[in-house]
C-alpha positions as CSV (number, residue, x, y, z in Angstrom):
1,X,0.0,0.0,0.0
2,X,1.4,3.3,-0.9
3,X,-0.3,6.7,0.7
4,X,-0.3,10.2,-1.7
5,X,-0.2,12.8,1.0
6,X,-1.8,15.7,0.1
7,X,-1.0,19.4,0.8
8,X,-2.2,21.2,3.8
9,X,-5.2,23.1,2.8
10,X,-5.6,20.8,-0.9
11,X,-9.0,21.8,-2.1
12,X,-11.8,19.2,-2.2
13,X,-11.5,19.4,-6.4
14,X,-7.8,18.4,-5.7
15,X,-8.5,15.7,-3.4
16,X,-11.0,14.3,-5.5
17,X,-9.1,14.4,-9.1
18,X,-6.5,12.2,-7.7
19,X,-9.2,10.0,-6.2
20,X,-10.5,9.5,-9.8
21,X,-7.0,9.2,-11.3
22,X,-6.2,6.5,-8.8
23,X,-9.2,4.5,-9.1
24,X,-8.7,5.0,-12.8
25,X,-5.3,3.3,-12.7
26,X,-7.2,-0.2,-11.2
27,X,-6.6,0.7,-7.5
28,X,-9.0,1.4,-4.1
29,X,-8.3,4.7,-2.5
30,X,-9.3,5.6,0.9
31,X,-9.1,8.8,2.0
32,X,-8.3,10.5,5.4
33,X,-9.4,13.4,6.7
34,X,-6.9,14.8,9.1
35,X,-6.8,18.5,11.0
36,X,-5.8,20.8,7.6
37,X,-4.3,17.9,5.4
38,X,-5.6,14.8,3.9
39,X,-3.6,11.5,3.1
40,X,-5.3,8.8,0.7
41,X,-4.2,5.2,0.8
42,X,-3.6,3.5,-2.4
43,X,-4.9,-0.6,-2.0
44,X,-3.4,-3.3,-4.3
45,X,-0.4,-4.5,-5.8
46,X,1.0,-0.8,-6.3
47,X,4.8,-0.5,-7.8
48,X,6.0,3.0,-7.9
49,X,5.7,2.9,-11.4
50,X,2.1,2.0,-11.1
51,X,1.5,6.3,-9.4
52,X,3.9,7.4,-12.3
53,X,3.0,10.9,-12.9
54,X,0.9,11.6,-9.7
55,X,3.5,13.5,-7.2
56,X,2.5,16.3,-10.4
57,X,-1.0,16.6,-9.8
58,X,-2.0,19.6,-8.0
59,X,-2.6,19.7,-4.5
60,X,0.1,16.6,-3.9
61,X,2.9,16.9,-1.6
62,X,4.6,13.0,-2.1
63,X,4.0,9.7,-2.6
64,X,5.3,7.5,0.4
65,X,4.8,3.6,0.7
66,X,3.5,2.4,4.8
67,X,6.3,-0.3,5.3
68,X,4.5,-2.1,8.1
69,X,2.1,-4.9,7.7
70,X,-0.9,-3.3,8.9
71,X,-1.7,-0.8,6.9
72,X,-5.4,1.1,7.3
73,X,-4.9,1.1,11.4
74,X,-1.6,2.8,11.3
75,X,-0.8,5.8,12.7
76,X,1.5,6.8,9.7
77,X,-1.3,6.4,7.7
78,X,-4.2,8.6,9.7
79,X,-2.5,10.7,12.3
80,X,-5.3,11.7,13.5
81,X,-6.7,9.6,16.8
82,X,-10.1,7.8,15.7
83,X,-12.9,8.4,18.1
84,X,-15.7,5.5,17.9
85,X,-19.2,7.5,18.3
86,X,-21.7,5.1,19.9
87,X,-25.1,6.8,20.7
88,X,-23.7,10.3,21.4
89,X,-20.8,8.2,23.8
90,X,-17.0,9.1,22.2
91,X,-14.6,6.6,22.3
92,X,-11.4,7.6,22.1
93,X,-12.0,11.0,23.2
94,X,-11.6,13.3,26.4
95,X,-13.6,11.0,28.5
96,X,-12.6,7.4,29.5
97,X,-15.5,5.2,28.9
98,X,-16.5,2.6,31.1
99,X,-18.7,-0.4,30.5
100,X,-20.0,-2.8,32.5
101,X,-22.4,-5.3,33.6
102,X,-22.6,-8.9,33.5
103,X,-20.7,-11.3,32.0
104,X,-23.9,-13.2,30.2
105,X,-27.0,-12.2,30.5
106,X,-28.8,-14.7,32.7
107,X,-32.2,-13.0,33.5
108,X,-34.2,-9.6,33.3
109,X,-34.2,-9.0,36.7
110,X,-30.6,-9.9,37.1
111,X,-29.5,-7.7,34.0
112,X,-31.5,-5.0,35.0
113,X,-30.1,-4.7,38.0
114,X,-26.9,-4.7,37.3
115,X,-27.7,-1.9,34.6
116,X,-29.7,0.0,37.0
117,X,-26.2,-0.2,39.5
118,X,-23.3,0.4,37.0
119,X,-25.3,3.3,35.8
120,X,-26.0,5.3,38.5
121,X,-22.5,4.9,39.4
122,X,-21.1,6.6,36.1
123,X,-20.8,3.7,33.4
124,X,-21.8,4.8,30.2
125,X,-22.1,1.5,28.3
126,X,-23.4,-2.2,29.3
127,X,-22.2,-5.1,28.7
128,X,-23.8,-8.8,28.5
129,X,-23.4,-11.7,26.7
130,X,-26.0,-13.2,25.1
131,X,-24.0,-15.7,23.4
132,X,-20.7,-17.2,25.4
133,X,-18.3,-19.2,24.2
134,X,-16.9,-21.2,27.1
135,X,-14.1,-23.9,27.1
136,X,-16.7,-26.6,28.5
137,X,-19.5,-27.2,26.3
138,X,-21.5,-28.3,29.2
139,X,-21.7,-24.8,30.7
140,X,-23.8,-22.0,30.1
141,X,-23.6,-20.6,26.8
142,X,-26.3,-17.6,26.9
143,X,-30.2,-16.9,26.1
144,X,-29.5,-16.6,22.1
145,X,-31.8,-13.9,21.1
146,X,-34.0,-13.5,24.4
147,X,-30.4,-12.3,25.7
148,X,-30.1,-9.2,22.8
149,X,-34.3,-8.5,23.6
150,X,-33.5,-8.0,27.5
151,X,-30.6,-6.4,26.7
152,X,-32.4,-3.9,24.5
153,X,-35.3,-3.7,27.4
154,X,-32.4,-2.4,29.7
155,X,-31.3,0.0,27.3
156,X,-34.4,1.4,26.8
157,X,-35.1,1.6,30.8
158,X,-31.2,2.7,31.8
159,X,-30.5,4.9,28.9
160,X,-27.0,3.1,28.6
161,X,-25.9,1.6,25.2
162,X,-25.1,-2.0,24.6
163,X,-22.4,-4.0,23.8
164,X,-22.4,-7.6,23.4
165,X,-20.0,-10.7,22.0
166,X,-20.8,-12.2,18.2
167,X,-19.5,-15.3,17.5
168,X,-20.1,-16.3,13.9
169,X,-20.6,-14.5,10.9
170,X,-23.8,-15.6,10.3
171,X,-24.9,-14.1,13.7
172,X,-23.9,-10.6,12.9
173,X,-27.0,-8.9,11.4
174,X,-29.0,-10.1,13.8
175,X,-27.0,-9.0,16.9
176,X,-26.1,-5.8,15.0
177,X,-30.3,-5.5,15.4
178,X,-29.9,-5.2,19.2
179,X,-26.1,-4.0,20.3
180,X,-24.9,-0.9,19.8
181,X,-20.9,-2.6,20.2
182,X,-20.1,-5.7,18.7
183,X,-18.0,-7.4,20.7
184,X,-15.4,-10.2,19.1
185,X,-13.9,-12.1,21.7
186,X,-10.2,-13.6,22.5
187,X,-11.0,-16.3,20.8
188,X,-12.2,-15.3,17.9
189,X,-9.8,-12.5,17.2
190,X,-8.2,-14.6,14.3
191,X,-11.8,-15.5,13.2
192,X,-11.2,-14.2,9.4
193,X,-14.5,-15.1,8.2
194,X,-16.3,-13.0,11.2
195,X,-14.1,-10.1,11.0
196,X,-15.0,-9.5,7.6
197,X,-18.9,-9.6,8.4
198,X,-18.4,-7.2,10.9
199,X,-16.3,-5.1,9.2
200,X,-18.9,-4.8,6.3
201,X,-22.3,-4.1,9.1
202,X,-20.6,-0.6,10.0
203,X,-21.7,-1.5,13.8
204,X,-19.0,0.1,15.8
205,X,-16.6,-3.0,17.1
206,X,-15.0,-3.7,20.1
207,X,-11.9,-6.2,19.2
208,X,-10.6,-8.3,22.1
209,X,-6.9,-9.2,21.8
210,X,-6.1,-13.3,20.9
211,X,-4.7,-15.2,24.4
212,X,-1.9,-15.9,23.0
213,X,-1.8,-13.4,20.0
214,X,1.0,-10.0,20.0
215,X,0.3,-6.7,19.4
216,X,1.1,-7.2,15.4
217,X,-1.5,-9.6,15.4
218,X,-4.4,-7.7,16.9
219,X,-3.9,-5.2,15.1
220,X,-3.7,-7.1,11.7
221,X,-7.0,-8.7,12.4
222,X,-7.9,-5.2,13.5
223,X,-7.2,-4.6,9.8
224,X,-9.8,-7.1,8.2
225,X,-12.4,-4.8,10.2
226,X,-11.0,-1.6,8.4
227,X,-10.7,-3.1,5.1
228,X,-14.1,-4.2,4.6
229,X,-15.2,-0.1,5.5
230,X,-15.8,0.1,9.3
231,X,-13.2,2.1,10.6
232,X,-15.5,2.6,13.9
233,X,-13.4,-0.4,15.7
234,X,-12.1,-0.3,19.6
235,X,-9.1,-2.7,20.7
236,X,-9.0,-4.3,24.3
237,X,-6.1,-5.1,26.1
238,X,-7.3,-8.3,28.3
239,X,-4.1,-10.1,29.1
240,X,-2.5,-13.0,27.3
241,X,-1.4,-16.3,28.4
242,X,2.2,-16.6,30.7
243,X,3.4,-19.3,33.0
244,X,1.7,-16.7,35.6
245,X,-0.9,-18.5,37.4
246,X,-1.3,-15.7,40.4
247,X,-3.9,-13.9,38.3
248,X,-6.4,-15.3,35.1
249,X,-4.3,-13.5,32.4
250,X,-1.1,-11.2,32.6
251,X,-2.5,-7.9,31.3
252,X,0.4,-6.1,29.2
253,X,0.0,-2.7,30.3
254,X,2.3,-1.4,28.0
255,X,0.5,-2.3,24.9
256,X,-1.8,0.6,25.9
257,X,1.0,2.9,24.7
258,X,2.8,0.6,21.9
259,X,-0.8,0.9,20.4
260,X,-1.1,4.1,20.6
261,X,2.5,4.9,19.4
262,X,1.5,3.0,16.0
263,X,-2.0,3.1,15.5
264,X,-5.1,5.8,15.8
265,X,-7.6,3.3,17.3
266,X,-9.0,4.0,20.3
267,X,-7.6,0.9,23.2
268,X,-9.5,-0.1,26.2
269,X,-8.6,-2.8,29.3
270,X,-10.7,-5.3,30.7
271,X,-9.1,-5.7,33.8
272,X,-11.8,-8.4,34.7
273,X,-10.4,-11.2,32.5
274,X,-7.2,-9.8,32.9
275,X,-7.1,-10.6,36.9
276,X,-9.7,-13.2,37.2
277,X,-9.8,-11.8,41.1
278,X,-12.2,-8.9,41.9
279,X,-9.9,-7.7,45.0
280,X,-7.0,-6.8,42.0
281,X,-9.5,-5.1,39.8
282,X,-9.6,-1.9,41.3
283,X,-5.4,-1.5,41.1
284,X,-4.9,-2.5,37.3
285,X,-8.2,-0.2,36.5
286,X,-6.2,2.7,38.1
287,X,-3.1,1.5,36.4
288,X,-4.7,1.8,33.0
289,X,-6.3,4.8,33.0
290,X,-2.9,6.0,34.1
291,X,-1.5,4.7,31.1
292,X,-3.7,6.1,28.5
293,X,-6.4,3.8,28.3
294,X,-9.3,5.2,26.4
295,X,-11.6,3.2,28.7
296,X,-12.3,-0.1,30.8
297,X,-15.0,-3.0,31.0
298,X,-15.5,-4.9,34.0
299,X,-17.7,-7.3,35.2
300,X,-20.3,-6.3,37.6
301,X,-22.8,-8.6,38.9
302,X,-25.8,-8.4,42.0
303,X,-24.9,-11.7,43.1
304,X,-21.4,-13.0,41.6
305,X,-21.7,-16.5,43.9
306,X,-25.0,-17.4,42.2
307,X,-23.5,-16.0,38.7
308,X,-23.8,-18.2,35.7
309,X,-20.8,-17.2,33.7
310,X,-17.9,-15.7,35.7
311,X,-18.9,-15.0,38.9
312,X,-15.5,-15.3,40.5
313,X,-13.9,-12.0,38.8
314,X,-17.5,-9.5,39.3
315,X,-17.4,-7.2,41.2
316,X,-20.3,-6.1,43.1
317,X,-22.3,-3.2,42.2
318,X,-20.9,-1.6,45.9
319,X,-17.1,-2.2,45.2
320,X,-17.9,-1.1,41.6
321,X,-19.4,2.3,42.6
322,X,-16.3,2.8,44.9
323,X,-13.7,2.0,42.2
324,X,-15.7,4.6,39.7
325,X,-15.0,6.9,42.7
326,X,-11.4,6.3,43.0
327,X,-10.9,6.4,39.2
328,X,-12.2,9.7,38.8
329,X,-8.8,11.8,40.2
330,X,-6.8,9.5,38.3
331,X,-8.6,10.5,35.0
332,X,-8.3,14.2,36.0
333,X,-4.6,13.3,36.9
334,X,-3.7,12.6,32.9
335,X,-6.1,15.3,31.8
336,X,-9.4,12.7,31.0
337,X,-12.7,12.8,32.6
338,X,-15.5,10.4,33.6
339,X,-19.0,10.2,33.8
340,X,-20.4,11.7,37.2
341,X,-21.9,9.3,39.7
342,X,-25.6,9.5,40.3
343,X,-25.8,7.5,42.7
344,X,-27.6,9.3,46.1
């Protein structure tokens, strides 16, 4: 892929004239918009020779090639920082965004509940699965589409917007019916076929990072998303797999900053799977935040010891409140905000 950088201030009949003479040529372009200059990204087998006679088109500054494997998520490619817009809710903004909730959805009452809780206390999005993939197939694996419609209830009743795990392509448009996110989880992060479908609904994306997969690879399957049109995609940092068996996960707390060094999309933490222990949430939330993450998800649940899916790393709605309450000076500390509490 090769990018035509375009002068600062390059009128839109510029910008759009070497549009046409790129497409004319056999190739995709995709523009980007940044502050005051625009850089379009030139998708296909291109050989220098292919852009022969473009650096002289008015309104270019050069021709440059992006040397790294990942192309449409690089930062060298949109300098600008993406910020995912989810129901008047910025991603990747000023604000760090926190969702939360349950880790499946198990009942009305139980979801609502939990919506009701993490609300008040200043989350902005919930989460619930309504279909979990789980490494027994004898557990519970989520209400199907009764999970999406309760989900949906809540939304309507709380006001928050919902985010929620896909797991096949086939699945999308019908989740993309309820959920606001859709959320691809670790184990699906290399799922090709599923990336693609999501990457062509235009439903923003929250992309969970492999167990075992580096930060090349996230992002690359980050790319799938981005080259089937929806740039609106989050990453999440959730830990990876190590001879560590204090916690569930190790969470690699400097990806945060690796990401951010080489791409524009937005990164999140779920310190939740990252932990597996509520009592270490509350320290690796702080630590994130502190370390530019653009938001967190945690588990929250009424009653984790009756909890169908996860119950040992919730948090309960109490120690959640608290931790939003801690968090908020750490925000202010790196120049973010939060959500206010509205709890009494």
């Amino acid at each position: 892929m090769m990018m035509v950088v375009m002068h600062k201030g390059a009128s839109v009949a510029e910008i759009g004239n070497v549009i046409r003479e790129v497409e004319a040529r056999g190739f995709k372009a995709r523009p980007s918009h940044g502050a005051g200059q625009t850089v379009i990204g030139v998708m296909g087998a291109v050989e220098a020779l292919s852009l022969e006679g473009l650096p002289a088109l008015p309104g270019v500054e050069e021709i440059t090639p992006i040397t790294r494997s990942f192309k449409l998520v690089n930062r060298e490619f949109q300098p600008e920082s993406t910020v995912v817009r989810v129901n008047g809710i910025e991603v990747g903004g000023r604000e760090v965004v926190v969702m939360a909730g349950p880790c499946s959805v198990e009942s009305r009452e139980i979801q609502f509940s939990a919506a009701r809780a993490v609300g008040d206390a200043g989350a902005r999005i919930m989460r619930g699965g309504a279909y979990k993939p789980r490494s027994s197939p004898y557990s519970f694996m989520g209400l199907g589409e009764e999970g999406l419609k309760i989900l949906q209830e809540a939304k309507r009743e709380t006001g928050l917007a919902v985010v929620t795990e896909v797991m096949s392509a086939e699945l999308v448009p019908l989740v993309a019916r309820y959920a606001d996110i859709l959320q691809i989880g670790a184990r699906n992060m290399q799922n090709y076929n599923l990336l693609e479908a999501v990457g062509r609904s235009r439903t923003p994306v929250l992309l969970k990072r492999g167990l075992m997969s580096t930060v090349e690879e996230l992002l690359l399957s980050a790319e799938y998303i981005l080259s089937n049109g929806n740039h609106q995609v989050i990453l999440c940092e959730r830990g990876i797999r190590t001879f560590e068996k204090a916690t569930r996960n190790t969470l690699d707390i400097s990806a945060i900053p690796v990401i951010k060094q080489c791409s524009h999309l937005p990164v999140i933490v779920d310190p939740s799977h990252a932990t597996g222990n509520p009592a270490y949430i509350p320290a690796v939330a702080k630590a994130a935040v502190a370390a530019g993450a653009d938001g967190l998800i945690i588990e929250v649940h009424p009653d984790p010891e009756r909890a169908l899916c996860d119950g040992d790393q919730s948090m309960l709605p109490a120690d959640f409140a608290r931790l939003m309450d801690e968090l908020r000076p750490v925000a202010t500390a790196v120049g973010r905000t939060m959500a206010p509490s509205f709890s009494a």
